[in-house]
N, C-alpha and C positions, 0 to 999 in steps of 0.2 A: 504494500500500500504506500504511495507516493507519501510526503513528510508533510505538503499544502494540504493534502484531502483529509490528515488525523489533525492539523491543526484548527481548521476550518471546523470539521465536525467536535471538537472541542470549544473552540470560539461558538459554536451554536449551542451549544448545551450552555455553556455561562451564560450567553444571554438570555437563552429561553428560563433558567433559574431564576436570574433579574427579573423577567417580565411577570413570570409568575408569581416572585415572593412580592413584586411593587400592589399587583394586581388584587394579589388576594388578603392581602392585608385587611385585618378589618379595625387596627389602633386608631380610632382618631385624636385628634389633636386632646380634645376636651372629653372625656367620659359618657358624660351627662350630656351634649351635645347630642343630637340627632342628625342623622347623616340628609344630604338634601333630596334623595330619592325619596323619603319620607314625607309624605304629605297630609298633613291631620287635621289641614284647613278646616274641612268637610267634616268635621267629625264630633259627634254630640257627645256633650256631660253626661255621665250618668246615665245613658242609654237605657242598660240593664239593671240598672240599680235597682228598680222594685219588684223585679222577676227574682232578684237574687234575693230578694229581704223577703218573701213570698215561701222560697223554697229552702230556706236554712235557716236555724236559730242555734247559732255556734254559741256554745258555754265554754268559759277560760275554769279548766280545773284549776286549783293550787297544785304545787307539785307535789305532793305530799300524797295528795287525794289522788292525784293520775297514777301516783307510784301503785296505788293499790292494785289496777285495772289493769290485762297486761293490752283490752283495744276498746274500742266505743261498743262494740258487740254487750261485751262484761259491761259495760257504766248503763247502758239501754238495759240490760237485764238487772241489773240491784234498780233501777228506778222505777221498773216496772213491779218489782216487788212490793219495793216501799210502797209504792201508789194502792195496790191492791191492799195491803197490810193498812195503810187509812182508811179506805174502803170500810172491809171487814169491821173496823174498830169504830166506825159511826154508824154500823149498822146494830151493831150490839149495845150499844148506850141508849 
């Protein structure tokens, strides 16, 4: 293999390296920053915000209390107990 054709084909790999690592970078300058392909002009508050307040009623355990549980399955079933177990107890009084 002639010495221009292994030099050439190595000068094309360096560069195709270059264009790629330029290319596909996704560091911008600023973090927090959104890049400009990003357009949110159009884009409404809180959309879904009542579908979501609709469809979840997230409770913050203490940690103490989640240590007990080892998933929300366990904490849905002691609440369903308790609840029953008041039930029972105003039925009887």
């Amino acid at each position: 293999m002639p010495t221009e054709a292994i030099e050439s084909d190595s000068l094309l790999r360096a560069l195709r390296r270059a264009t790629n690592a330029k290319t596909m970078s996704s560091n911008p300058k600023d973090p927090d920053e959104l890049r400009e392909e990003y357009d949110f002009s159009q884009g409404e508050v809180g959309r879904y915000a009542d579908r979501l307040a609709k469809g979840s009623n997230v409770v913050i355990l203490d940690p103490d209390v989640a240590a007990e549980f080892p998933d929300n399955k366990a904490v849905n079933k002691a609440l369903r107990a308790y609840l029953a177990s008041k039930k029972s107890d105003k039925g009887a009084a």
